[in-house]
C-alpha positions in Angstrom: 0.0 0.0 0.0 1.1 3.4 -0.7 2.4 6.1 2.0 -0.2 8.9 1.8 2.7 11.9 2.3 4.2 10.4 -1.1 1.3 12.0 -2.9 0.1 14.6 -0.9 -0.4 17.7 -3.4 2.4 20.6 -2.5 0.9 23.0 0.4 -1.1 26.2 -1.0 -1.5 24.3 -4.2 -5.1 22.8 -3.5 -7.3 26.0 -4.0 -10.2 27.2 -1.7 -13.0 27.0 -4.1 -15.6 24.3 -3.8 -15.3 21.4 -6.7 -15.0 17.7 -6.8 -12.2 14.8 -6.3 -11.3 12.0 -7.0 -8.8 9.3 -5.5 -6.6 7.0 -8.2 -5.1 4.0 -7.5 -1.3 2.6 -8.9 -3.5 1.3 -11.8 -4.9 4.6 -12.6 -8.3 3.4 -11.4 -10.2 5.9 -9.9 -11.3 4.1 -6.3 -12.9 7.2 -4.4 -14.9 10.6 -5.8 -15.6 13.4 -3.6 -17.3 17.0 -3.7 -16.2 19.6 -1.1 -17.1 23.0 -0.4 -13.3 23.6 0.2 -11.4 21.8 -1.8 -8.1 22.4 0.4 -10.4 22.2 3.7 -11.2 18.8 2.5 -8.4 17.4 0.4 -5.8 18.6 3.4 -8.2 16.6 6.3 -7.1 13.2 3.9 -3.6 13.6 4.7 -3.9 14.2 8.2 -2.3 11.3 10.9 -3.5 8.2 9.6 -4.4 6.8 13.2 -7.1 9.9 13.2 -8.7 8.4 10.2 -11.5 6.2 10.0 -10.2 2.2 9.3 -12.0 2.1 6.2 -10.6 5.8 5.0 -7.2 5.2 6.3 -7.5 2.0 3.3 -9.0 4.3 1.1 -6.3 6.8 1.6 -3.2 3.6 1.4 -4.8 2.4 -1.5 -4.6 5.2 -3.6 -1.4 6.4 -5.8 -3.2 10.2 -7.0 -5.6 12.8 -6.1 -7.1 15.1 -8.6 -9.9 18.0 -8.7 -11.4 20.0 -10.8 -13.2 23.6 -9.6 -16.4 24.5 -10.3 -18.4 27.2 -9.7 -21.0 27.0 -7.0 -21.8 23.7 -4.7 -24.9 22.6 -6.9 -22.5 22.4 -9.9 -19.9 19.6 -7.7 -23.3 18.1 -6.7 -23.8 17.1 -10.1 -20.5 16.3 -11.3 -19.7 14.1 -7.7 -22.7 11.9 -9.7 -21.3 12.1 -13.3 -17.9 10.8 -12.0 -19.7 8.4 -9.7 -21.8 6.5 -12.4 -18.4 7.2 -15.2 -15.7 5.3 -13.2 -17.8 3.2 -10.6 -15.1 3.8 -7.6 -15.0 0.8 -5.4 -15.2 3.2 -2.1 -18.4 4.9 -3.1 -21.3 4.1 -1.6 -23.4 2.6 -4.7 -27.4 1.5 -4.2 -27.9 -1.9 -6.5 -31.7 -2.1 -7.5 -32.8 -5.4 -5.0 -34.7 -6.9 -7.9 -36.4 -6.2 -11.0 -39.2 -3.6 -10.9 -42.1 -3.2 -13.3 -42.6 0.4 -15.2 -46.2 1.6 -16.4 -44.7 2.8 -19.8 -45.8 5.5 -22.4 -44.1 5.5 -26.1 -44.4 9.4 -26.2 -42.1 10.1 -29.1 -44.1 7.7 -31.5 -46.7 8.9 -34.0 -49.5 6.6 -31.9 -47.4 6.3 -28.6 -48.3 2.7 -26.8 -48.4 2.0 -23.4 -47.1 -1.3 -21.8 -45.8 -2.9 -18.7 -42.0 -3.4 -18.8 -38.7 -3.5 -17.2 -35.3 -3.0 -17.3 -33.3 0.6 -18.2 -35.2 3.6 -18.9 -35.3 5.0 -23.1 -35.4 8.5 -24.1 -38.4 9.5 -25.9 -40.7 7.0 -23.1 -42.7 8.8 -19.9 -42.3 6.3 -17.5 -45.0 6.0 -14.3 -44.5 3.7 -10.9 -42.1 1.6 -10.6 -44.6 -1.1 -9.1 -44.5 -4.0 -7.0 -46.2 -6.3 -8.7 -46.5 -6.6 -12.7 -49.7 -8.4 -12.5 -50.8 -5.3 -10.4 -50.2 -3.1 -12.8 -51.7 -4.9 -15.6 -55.2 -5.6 -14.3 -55.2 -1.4 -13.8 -54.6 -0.9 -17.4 -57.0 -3.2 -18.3 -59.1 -1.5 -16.6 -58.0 1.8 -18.1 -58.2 1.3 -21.3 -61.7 0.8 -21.7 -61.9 4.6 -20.7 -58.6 5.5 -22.6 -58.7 3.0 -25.2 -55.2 3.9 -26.6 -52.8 1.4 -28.8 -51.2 -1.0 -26.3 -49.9 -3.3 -29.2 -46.8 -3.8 -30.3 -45.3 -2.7 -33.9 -45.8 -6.0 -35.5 -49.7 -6.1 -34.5 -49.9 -2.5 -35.5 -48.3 -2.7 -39.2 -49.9 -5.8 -39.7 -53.3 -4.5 -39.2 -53.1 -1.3 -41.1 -51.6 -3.2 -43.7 -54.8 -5.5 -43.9 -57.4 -2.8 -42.8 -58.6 -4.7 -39.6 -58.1 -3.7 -36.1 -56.9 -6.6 -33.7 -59.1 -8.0 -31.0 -58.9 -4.9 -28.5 -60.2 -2.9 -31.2 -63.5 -4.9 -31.7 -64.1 -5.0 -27.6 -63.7 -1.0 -27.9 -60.2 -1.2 -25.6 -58.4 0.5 -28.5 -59.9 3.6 -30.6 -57.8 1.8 -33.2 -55.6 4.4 -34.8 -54.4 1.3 -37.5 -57.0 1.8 -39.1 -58.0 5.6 -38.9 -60.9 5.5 -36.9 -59.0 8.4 -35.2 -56.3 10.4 -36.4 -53.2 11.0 -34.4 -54.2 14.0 -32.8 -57.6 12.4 -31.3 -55.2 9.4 -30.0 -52.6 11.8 -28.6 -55.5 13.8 -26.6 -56.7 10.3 -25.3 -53.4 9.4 -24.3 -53.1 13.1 -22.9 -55.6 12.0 -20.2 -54.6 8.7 -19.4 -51.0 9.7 -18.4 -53.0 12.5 -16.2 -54.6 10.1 -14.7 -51.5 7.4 -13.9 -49.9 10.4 -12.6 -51.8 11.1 -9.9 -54.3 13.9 -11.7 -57.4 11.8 -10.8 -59.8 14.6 -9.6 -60.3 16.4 -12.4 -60.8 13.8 -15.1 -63.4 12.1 -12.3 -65.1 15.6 -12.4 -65.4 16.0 -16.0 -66.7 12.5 -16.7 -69.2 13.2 -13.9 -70.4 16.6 -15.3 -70.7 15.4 -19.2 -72.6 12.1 -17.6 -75.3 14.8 -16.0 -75.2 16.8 -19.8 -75.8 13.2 -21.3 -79.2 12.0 -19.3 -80.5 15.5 -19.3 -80.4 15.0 -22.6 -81.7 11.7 -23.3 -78.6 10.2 -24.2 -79.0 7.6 -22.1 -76.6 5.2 -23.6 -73.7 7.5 -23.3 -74.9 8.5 -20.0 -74.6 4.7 -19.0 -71.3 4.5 -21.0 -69.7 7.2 -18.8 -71.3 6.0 -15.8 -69.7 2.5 -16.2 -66.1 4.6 -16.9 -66.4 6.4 -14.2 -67.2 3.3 -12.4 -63.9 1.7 -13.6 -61.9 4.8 -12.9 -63.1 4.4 -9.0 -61.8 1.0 -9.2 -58.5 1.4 -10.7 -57.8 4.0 -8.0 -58.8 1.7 -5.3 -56.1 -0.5 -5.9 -53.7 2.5 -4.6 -54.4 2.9 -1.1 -54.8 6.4 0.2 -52.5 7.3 2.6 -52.4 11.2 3.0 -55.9 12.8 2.7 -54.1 16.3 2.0 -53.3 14.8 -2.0 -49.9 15.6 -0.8 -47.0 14.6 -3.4 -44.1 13.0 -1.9 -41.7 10.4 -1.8 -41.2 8.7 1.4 -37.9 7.4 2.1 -36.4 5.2 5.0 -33.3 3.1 5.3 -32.1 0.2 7.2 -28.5 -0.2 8.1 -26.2 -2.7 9.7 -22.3 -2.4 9.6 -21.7 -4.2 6.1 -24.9 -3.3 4.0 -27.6 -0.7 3.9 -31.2 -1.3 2.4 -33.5 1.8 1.0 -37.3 1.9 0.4 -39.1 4.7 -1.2 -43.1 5.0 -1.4 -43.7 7.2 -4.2 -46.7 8.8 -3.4 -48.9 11.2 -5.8 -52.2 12.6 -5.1 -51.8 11.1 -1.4 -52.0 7.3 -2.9 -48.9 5.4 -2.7 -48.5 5.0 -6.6 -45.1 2.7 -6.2 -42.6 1.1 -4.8 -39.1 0.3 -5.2 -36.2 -0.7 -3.1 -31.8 -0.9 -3.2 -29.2 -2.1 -1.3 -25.8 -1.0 -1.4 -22.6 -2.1 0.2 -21.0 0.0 3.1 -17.6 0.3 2.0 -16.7 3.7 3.9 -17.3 4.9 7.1 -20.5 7.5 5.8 -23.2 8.6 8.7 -27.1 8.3 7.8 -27.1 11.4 6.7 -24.4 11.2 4.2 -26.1 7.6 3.0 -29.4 9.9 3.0 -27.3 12.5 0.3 -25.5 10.0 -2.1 -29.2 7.8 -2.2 -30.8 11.9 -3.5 -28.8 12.4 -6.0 -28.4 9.0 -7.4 -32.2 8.9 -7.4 -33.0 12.1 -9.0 -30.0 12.5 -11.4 -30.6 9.6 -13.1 -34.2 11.2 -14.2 -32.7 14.3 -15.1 -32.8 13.4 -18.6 -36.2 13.0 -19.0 -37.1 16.6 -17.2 -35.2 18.1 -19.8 -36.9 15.7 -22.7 -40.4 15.7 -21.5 -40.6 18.8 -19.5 -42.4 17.0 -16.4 -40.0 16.3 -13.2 -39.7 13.2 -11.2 -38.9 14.9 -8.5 -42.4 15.8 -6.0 -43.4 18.9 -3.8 -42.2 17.1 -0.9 -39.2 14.5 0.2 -39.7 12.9 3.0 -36.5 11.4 4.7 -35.7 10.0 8.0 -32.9 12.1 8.8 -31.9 15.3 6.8 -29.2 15.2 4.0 -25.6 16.0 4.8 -25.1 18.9 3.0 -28.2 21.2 2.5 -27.5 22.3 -1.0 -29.1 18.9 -2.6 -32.5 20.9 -1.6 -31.2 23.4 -4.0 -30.4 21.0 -6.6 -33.9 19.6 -6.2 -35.6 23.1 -6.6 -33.7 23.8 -9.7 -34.8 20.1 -11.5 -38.3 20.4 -10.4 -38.5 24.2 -11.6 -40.5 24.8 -8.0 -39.4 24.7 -4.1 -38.9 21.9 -3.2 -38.9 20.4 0.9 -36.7 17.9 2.5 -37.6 17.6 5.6 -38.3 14.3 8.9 -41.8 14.0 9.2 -42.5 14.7 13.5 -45.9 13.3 13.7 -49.6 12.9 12.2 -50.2 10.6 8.9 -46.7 11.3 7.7 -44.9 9.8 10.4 -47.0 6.8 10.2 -46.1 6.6 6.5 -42.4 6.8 7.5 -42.6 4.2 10.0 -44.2 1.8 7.3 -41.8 2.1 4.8 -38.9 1.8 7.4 -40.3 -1.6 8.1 -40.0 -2.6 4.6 -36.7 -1.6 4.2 -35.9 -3.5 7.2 -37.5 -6.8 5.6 -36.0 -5.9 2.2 -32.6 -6.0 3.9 -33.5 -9.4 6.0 -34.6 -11.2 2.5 -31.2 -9.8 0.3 -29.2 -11.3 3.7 -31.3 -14.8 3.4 -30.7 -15.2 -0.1 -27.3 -14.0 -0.4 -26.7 -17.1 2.5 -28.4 -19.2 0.9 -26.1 -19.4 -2.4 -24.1 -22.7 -1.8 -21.2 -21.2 -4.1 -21.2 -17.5 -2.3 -21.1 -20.6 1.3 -18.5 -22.5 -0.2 -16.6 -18.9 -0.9 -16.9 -17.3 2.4 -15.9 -20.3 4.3 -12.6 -20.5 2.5 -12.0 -16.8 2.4 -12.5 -17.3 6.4 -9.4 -20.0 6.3 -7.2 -18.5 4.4 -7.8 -15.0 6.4 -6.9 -16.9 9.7 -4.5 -19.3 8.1 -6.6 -22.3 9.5 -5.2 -25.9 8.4 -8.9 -26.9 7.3 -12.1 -25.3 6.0 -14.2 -24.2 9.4 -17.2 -26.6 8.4 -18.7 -26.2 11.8 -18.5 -22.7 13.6 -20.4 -21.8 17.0 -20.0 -18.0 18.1 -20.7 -17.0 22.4 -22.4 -14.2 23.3 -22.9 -12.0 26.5 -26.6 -10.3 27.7 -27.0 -8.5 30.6 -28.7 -5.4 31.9 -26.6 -3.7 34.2 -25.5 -6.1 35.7 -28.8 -8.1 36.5 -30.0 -11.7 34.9 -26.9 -12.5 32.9 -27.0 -15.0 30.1 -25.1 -16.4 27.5 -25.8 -18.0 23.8 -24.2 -20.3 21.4 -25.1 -20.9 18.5 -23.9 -23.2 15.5 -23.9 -22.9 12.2 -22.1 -26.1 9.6 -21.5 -25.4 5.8 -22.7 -21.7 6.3 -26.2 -22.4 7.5 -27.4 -22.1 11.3 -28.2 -25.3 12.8 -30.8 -24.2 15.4 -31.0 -28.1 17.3 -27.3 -27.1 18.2 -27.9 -23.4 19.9 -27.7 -23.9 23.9 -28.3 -21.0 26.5 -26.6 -20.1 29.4 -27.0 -18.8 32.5 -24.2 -16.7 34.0 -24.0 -17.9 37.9 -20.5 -17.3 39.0 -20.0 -13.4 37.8 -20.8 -10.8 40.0 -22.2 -7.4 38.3 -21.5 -6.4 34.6 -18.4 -8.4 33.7 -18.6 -9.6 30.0 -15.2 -11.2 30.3 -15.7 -12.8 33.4 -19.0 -14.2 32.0 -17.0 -15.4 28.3 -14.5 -16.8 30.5 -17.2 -19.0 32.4 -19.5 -20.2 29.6 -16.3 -21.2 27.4 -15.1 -23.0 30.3 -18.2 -24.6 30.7 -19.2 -25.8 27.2 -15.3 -27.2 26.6 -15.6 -29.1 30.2 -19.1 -30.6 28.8 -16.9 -31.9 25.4 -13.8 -33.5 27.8 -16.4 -35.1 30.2 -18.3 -36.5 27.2 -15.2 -37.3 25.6 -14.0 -39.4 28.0 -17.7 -41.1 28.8 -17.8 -43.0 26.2 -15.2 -44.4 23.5 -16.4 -45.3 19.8 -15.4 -49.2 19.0 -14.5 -48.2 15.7 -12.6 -45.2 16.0 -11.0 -45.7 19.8 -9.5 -42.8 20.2 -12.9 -40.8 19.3 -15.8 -40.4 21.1 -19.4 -41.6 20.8 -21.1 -38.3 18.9 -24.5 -40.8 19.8 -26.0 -41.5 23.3 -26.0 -45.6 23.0 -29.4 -45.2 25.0 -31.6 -42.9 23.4 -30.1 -42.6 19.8 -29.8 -39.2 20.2 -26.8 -36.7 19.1 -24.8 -35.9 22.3 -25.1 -32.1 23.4 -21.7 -31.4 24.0 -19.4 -34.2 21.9 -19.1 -32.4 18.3 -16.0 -30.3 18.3 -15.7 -26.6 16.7 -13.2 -25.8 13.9 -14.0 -22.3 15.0 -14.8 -20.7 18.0 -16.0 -16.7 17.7 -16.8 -14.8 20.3 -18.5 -11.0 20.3 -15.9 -8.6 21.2 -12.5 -7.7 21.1 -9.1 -8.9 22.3 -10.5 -8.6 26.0 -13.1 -11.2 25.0 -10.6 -13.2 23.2 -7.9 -13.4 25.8 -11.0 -14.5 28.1 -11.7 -17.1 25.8 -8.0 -18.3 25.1 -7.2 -18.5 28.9 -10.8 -20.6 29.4 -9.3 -23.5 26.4 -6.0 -23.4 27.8 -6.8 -24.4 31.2 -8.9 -27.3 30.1 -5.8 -28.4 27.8 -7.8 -27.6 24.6 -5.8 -26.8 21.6 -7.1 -28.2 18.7 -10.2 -25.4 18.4 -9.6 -21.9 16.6 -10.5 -18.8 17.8 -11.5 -15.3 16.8 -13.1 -12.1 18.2 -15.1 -9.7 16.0 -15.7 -5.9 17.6 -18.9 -4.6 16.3 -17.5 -1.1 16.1 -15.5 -1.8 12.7 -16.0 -5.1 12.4 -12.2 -6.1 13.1 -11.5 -9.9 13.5 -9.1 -10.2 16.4 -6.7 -13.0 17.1 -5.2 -14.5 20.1 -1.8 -12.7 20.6 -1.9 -10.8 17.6 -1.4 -7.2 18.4 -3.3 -5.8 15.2 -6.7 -7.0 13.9 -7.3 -9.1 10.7 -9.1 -6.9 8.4 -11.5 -8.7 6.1 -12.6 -6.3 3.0 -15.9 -4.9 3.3 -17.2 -7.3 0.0 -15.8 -10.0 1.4 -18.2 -13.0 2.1 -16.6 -14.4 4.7 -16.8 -11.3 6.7 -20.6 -11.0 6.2 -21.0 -14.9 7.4 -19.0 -14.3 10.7 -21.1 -10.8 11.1 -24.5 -13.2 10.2 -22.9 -15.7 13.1 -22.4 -13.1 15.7 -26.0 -11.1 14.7 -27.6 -14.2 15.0 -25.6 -15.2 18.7 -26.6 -11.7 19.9 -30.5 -12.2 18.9 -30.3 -15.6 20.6 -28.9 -14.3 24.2 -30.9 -11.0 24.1 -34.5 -13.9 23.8 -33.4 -15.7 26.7 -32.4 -12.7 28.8 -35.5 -11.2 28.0 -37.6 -14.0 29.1 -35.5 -14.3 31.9 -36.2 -10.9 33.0 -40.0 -11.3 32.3 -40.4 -14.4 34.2 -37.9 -12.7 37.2 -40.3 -9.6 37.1 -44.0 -11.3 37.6 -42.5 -14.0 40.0 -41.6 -10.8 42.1 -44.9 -9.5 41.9 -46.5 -12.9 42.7 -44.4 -12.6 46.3 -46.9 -9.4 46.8 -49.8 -11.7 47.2 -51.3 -12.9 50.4 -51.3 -16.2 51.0 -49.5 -17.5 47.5 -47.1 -19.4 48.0 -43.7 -21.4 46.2 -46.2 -24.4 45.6 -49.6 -22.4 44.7 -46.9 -20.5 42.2 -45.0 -23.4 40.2 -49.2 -24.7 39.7 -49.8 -21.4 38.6 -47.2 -21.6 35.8 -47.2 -25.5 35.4 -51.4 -24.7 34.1 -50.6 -22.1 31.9 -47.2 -23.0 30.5 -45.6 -19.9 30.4 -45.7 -16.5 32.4 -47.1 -14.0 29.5 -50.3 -16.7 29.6 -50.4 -16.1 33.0 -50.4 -12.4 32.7 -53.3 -12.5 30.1 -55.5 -14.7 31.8 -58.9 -13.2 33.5 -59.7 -14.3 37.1 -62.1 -16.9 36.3 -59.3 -18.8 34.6 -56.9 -18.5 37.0 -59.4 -19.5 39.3 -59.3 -22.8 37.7 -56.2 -24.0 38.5 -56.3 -26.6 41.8 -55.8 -24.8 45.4 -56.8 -21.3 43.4 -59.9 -19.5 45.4 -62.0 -17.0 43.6 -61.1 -14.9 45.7 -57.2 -15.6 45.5 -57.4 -15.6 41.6 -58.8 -11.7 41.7 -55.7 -11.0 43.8 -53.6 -12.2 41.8 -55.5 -11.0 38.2 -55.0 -7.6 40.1 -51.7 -7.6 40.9 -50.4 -8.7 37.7 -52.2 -6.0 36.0 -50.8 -3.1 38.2 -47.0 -4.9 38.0 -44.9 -2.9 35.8 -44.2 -4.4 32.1 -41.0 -6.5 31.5 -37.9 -4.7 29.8 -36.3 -6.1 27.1 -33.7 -4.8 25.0 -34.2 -3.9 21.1 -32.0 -5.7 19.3 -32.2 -3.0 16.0 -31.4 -0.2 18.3 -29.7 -2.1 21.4 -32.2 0.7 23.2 -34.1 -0.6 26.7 -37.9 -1.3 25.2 -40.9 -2.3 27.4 -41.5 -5.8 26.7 
């Protein structure tokens, strides 16, 4: 790696004005592009001490050979040319949202002669208004369906089109009056452009009007005696009401807005936006990008903007009509404030960035933060679930901690407590990449006083590695003698304890890891591997290694050790959280008269589980053998005025009620 001082530009030669950067590699790759309001403010904060530096910049920084910039003008102008260098050299340090899958477009051929609208996917093409993106394509194609017997525009394709105009007869559509059948001149192409006028009004969002205007020529029609248009315009208006009730209203204002929320962990990030027009959500559409540099939220929040927007700016300038709505509705506000400006200047109009506080909005928020938290859970599940990508990240995990074998089976120990109270452990296993949930085994931390996570590592290492030598030496395997019997004789069942780890990982950093070390080395266990990873930059430590091993943020055997330790962390905050809830109403159950340790275990052994027991009235509870009536009302009442059980949020790590 390169020394950052060999390429360091000479002082006073970065100027002052704002413009953008960019960061070359030996190759002459560019691996980094920036924009700065300073250029020297920002350049000259690169090439400070590299121990001040983020991990991931400080590799950035080594990695590169080169810095170049070029001024512009004013901050909106670096805006847009940070984005035209972005999508031109596709730096490997840039934060870059990947569409999660495939969306359908509602599609308009507006450059044609007869334009034709159809369902599609794929890239966007100059000369096509494009409406959604959508969630479902079969969605999308019952509502035009619907549409087109109100707008009965073309919808075919060029084939059907010149082959009936060539033989003077419309195709099907044409004769169920879904098509006012332009091959064949029953309208001319201004008639057809004025019916395709209203139907993109109406896709985007324009509803009212054209709802209006149907109404008031329905009223012209009866009134005089037109009945059979008046029916014909009753039954439009009729379809019109339920093509739009397949959008749900979500804003009763008809506000305009795109609603976005993201989801983050240390390795990926996952976006949602609800694009909502006329207060309906209209689409959907989602991205996930790697984390390969140490951005905040509201940086992520800046680089998703512009990649968004810039990428329709073409088709403002082609079609006059912006993508970009009245409002923009983000969880936390944009770094740098002048992408509002930006935004104003490609809509034509102000536009507001803003965090929705309360009211409908908020609500709105919240929903589309869930599905960007489930959109991030399904890209985890089936990047895991690739055997390749398995087979990949288990070997880049050998070679990274020079292991003699492939770590087939791995089992990661994790630490919950709440200051200091009820603390538990978890292990769980995973073999060829994939949890094996039979295998997971909780602990509870008895010989730790107060908030001690390495005392408590220490303990449950030393206890599940005593369970292996004591099974190990129960029982010896007549075909293998010097292995032990993985199978209780008895039962036929797999022995708890027997299978040994090619890895063990525990959550946290070298304190954790010495912890763990001294546990196997007093039991005399050396044929097990071990390896710490701190959440903080996601740094796999090694016993006696004085530096971490750094895995590169794409690698895939870093994301299955961060999917191992995730998944040990969920599993011990469960069990300390039913811990605490069962610890919390057994307190309040010692407030009862005349309850006691026998009435109590009947009381849970009849239910089968505390939270039953909470929810049940006093004619249930009264039930239960040795339970009065009058006993059960006591307890009914007592249970209700107990405080809720804390648990801990295991998005936020934040103290919840449970």
């Amino acid at each position: 790696m390169a020394d950052p001082s060999s390429y360091r530009p000479a002082p006073g030669s970065i100027p002052l004005n704002p413009g953008v950067y960019r960061f070359s590699d030996a190759q002459g790759r560019v691996i980094y592009v920036g924009k700065a309001k300073s250029l020297r403010q920002r350049l000259n904060s690169y090439f400070a001490d590299p121990a001040s530096l983020h991990q991931r910049t400080q590799t950035m920084v080594r990695t590169a050979a080169r810095v170049d910039w070029t001024v512009v003008q004013t901050e909106v102008e670096a805006l847009q040319l940070e984005f035209a260098w972005i999508k031109e050299f596709d730096p490997r340090f840039n934060v870059k949202y990947r569409d999660d899958k495939s969306y359908p477009w509602l599609a308009v051929t507006w450059s044609e002669e007869f334009p034709r609208v159809f369902v599609g996917r794929g890239p966007k093409r100059k000369g096509t208004r494009y409406y959604g993106p959508y969630s479902h394509a079969w969605a999308i194609r019952e509502t035009v369906d619907l549409l087109l017997r109100v707008f009965p525009m073309r919808s075919c394709t060029k084939g059907v089109f010149r082959n009936a105009a060539q033989t003077g007869r419309p195709c099907l559509l044409g004769y169920i009056d879904k098509c006012s059948a332009p091959c064949v001149g029953r309208v001319d192409a201004e008639q057809h452009r004025a019916i395709v006028d209203d139907f993109c009004s109406f896709v985007g969002g324009q509803s009212g009007p054209l709802l209006r205007r149907l109404e008031r020529e329905m009223k012209q029609a009866a009134a005089g005696m037109e009945y059979e248009r008046a029916a014909r315009l009753r039954d439009d208006i009729g379809a019109l009401r339920r093509a739009m009730e397949k959008n749900a209203i979500v804003l009763a204002d008809g506000t305009d807005a795109d609603v976005i929320a993201l989801a983050e962990d240390p390795l990926e990030v996952a976006v949602q936006v609800f694009h909502v027009r006329g207060g309906r959500v209209r689409g959907e559409r989602g991205w996930v990008a790697d984390r390969s540099d140490d951005s905040t939220t509201p940086e992520l929040i800046q680089a998703f903007l512009v990649q968004l927007y810039a990428d329709d700016e073409a088709r403002t300038a082609e079609t006059g009509s912006s993508p970009v709505p009245r409002e923009v509705l983000v969880p936390e506000l944009p770094s740098d404030p002048t992408v509002t400006e930006w935004l104003t200047q490609l809509r034509g109009s102000n536009v507001s960035v803003r965090v929705p506080q309360r009211g409908d909005k908020r609500t709105l928020m919240e929903t589309v933060a869930k599905n960007a938290a489930e959109a991030l859970v399904r890209h985890k599940t089936k990047r895991a679930s690739d055997l390749s990508t398995r087979n990949r990240a288990l070997e880049e995990i050998q070679e990274a901690l020079d292991l003699p074998e492939v770590p087939l089976r791995i089992e990661c120990y994790d630490v919950s407590n709440l200051q200091g109270t009820e603390v538990v452990a978890s292990m769980v296993v995973f073999e060829d990449g994939l949890p094996r949930k039979g295998e997971y085994r909780r602990f509870v931390i008895r010989g730790v006083d107060g908030q001690n996570d390495v005392a408590s590592m220490h303990e449950v290492i030393t206890r599940r590695f005593r369970r292996l030598l004591e099974e190990r030496r129960e029982l010896t395997n007549p075909d293998d003698p010097d292995g032990p019997l993985l199978v209780d004789p008895t039962t036929g069942a797999p022995r708890k304890f027997a299978y040994t780890p090619a890895l063990v990982v525990v959550d946290g950093g070298p304190p954790q890891v010495a912890a763990a070390e001294q546990a196997l080395a007093e039991l005399g266990v050396t044929d097990v591997a071990l390896c710490g990873l701190a959440k903080r930059l996601e740094e796999v430590w090694v016993p006696g290694e004085e530096y971490p091993v750094i895995l590169p943020r794409t690698s895939e055997g870093l994301y299955l050790l961060q999917r191992i330790r995730d998944e040990a962390h969920r599993f011990a905050i469960t069990h300390h959280r039913g811990r605490r809830s069962r610890t919390m109403v057994e307190s309040a159950l010692d407030q009862v008269p005349g309850l006691g340790e026998i009435r109590r275990k009947a009381l849970v052994g009849h239910f089968g589980s505390i939270k039953k027991l909470r929810q049940a009235t006093p004619e249930e509870i009264a039930q239960v053998p040795g339970i009065g009536p009058r006993l059960a009302h006591s307890i009914a009442s007592t249970l209700s005025e107990a405080p809720r059980p804390e648990g801990i949020n295991t998005a936020t790590g934040e103290v919840v009620e449970g």
